[in-house]
MARTI-198074 format. One record per residue (C-alpha): residue number from 0; residue in three letters; x negated, y negated, z. Coordinates in nm, 2 decimals. Example, Ala and Ser with C-alpha at 12.3 -4.5 7.8 and 13.67 -1.06 7.14 Angstrom:
REM MARTI-198074
    k    r      c1      c2      c3
    0  ALA   -1.23    0.45    0.78
    1  SER   -1.37    0.11    0.71
//
This chain:
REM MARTI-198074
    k    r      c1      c2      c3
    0  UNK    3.42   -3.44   -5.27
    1  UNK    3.51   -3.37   -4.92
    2  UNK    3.90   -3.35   -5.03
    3  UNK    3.81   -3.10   -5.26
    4  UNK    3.62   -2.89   -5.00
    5  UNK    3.96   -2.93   -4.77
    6  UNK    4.23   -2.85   -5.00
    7  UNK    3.96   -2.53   -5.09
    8  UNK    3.97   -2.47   -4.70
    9  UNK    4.32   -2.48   -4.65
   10  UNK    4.40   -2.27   -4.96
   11  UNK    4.18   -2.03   -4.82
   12  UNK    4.33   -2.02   -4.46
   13  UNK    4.68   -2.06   -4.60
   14  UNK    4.63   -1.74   -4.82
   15  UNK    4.49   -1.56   -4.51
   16  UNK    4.82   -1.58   -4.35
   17  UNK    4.96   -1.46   -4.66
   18  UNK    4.71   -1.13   -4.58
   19  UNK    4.86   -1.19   -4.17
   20  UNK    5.21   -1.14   -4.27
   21  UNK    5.15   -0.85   -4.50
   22  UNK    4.96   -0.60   -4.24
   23  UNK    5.22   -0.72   -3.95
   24  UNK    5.50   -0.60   -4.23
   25  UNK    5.33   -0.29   -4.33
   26  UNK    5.08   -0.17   -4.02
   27  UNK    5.03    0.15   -3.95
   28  UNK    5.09    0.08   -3.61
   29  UNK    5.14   -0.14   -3.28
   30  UNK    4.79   -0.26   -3.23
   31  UNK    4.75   -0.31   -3.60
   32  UNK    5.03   -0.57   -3.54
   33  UNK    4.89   -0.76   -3.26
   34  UNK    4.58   -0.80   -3.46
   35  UNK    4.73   -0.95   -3.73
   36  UNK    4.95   -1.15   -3.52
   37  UNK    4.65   -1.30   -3.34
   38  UNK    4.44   -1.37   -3.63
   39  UNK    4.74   -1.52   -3.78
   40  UNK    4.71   -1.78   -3.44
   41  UNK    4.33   -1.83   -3.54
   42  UNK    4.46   -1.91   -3.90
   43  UNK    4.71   -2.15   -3.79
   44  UNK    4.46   -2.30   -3.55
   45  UNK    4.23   -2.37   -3.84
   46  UNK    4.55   -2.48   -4.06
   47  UNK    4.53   -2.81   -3.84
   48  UNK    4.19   -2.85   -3.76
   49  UNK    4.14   -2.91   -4.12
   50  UNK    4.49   -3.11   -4.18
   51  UNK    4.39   -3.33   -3.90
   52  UNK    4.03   -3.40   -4.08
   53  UNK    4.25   -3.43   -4.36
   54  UNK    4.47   -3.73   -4.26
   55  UNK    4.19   -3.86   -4.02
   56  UNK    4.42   -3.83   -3.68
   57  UNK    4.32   -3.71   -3.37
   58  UNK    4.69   -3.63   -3.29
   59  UNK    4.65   -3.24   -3.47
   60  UNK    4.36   -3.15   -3.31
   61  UNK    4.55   -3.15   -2.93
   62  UNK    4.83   -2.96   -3.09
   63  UNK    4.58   -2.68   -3.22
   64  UNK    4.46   -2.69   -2.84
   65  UNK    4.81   -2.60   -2.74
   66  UNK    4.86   -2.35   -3.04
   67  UNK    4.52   -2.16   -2.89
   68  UNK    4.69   -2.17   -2.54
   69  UNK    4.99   -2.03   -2.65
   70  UNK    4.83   -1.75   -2.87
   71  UNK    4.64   -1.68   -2.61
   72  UNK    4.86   -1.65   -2.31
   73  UNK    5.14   -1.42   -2.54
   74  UNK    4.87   -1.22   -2.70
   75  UNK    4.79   -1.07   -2.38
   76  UNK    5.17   -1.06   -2.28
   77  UNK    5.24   -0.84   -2.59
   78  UNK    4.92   -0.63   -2.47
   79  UNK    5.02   -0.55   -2.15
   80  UNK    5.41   -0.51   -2.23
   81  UNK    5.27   -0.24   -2.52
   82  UNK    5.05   -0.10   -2.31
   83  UNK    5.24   -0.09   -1.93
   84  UNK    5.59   -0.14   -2.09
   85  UNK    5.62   -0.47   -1.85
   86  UNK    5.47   -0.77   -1.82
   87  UNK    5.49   -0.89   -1.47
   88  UNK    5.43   -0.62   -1.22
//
């Protein structure tokens, strides 16, 4: 029953970055974008929690860890290069 909760979960989620990709194509505008692309990270993130459940392996779970870094780190790049026009001051 579980496998049926998790395929559910990841249709869900994968559907979701479906939505993602449609508002970064067609946002009104800049921050719209960024939103998008970081919900698409959260999306991704919960992509491979539940693949790693999935296949039982603890090995997806770190590499989420990394994806949340990562999404983290250039989300606020892309902030402060839209909003300063430069990154490192």
């Amino acid at each position: 029953m579980i496998t049926y909760a998790l395929y559910f979960a990841i249709g869900c989620f994968g559907l979701g970055l479906l939505f993602n990709l449609w508002r970064i194509v067609t946002g009104p505008g800049q921050a719209d974008r960024v939103l998008a692309l970081d919900t698409m990270v959260i999306n991704i993130i919960a992509l491979l929690v539940l693949y790693g459940i999935l296949q039982g392996t603890a090995i997806y779970f770190e590499a989420s860890m990394l994806v949340a870094m990562v999404g983290f780190v250039s989300t606020v790049a892309y902030c402060r290069f839209l909003l300063r026009g430069d990154i490192i001051e």
